[in-house]
C-alpha positions in Angstrom: 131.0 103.3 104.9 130.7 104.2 108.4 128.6 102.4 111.0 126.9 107.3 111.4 127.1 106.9 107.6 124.7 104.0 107.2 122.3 105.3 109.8 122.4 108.8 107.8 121.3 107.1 104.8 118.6 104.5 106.5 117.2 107.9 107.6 117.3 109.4 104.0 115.2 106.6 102.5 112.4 106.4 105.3 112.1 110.1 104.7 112.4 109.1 100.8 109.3 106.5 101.7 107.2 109.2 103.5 107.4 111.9 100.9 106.7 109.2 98.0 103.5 108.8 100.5 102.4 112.0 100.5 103.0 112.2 96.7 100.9 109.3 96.4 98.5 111.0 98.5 98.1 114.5 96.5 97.4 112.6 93.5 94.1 111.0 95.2 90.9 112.3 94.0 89.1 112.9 96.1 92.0 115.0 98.0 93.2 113.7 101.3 91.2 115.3 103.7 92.7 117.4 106.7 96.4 117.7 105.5 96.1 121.6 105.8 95.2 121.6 109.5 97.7 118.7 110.6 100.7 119.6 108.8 100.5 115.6 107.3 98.7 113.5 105.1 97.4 109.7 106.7 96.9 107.3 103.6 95.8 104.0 105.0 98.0 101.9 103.3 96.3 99.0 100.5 96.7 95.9 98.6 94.8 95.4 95.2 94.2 91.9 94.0 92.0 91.0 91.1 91.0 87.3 90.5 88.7 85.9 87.4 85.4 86.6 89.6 86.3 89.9 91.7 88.9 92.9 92.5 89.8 92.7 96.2 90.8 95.7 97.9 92.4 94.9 101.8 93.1 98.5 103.6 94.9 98.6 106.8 92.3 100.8 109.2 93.3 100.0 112.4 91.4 102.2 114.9 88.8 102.7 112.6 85.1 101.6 112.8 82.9 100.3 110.0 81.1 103.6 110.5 83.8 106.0 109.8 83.8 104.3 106.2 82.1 105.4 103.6 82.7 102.8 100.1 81.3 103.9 97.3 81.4 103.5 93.4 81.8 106.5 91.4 82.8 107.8 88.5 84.3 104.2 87.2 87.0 103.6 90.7 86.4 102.4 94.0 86.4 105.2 96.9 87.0 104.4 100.7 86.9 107.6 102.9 86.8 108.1 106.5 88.2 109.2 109.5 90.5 107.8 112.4 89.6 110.2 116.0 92.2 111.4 117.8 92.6 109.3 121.1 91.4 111.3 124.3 94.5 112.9 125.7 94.6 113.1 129.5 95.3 116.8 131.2 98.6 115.5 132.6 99.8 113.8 129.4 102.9 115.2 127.8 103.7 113.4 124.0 107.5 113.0 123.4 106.8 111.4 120.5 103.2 111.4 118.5 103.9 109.2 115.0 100.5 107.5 114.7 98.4 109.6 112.2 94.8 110.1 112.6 92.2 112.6 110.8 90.1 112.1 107.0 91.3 110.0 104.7 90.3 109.4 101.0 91.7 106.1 98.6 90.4 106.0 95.0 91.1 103.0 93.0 90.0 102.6 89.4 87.7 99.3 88.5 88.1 97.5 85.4 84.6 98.3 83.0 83.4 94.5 83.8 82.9 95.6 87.4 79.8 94.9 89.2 78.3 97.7 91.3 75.4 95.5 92.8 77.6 93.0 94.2 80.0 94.8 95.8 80.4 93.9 100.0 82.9 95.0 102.3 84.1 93.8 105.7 86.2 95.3 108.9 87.7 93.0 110.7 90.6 93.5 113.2 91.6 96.8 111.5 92.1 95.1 107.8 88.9 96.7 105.1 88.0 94.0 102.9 86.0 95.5 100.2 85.1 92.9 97.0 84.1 94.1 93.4 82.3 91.2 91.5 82.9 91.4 87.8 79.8 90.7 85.5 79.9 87.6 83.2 80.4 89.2 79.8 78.2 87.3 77.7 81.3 85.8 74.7 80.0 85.1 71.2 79.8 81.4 70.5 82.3 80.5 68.3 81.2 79.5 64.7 83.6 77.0 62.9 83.3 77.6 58.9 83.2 74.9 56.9 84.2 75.9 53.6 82.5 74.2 50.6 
């Protein structure tokens, strides 16, 4: 394959990635916000870890600030929504190139039953959401050992 022919098909599978993103996206409930009236969809991009105490959810936000996130529990999943602004553009700024997304966003992760909505904290730090789900101690029936007679 040709050096053109390679770079044809690297450009295939980024577009491949984006539209599995979008995808992604239209399958959100809530529904991405502001997709209409930008001609894209921004889904902040998220790692879900889940260890014998919690569920960990790490969301890249850079740009955003702690209050342009809502976190909530509802209906059984973990919901993040905000909004990234637009930068200011200058009068005498012309964009060759404008790949960063901004606008609404919306993530909705289901939680496991054992989830604990009281204890649930989330931090922002350096553009990385941290949000932790506690999971409530499910009390386990002591076991009885039967002794026949």
């Amino acid at each position: 394959m040709g050096k053109s022919q390679w770079i044809q098909w690297r450009g295939m599978d980024e577009f491949r990635e984006q539209m599995d993103r979008m995808l992604d996206a239209a399958r959100q409930e809530p529904a991405c916000f502001g997709a209409a009236n930008s001609g894209y969809v921004w889904v902040p991009l998220a790692d879900i870890t889940e260890t014998a105490q919690a569920l960990v959810a790490r969301i890249e936000l850079p740009g955003v600030a702690l209050e342009q996130v809502l976190v909530e529990l509802a209906d059984g999943a973990l919901v993040v929504r905000g909004e990234r602004p637009p930068e200011r553009e200058e009068a005498d700024t012309a964009y060759h190139l404008m790949e960063r997304a901004h606008g609404a966003f919306a993530r909705r992760f289901p939680l496991p039953e054992d989830a604990d909505a009281e204890g649930i904290s989330a931090v922002l730090h350096e553009g990385l959401l941290t949000v932790t789900v506690p999971k409530r101690r499910v009390a386990v029936p002591a076991r009885r050992t039967l002794i026949p007679d």
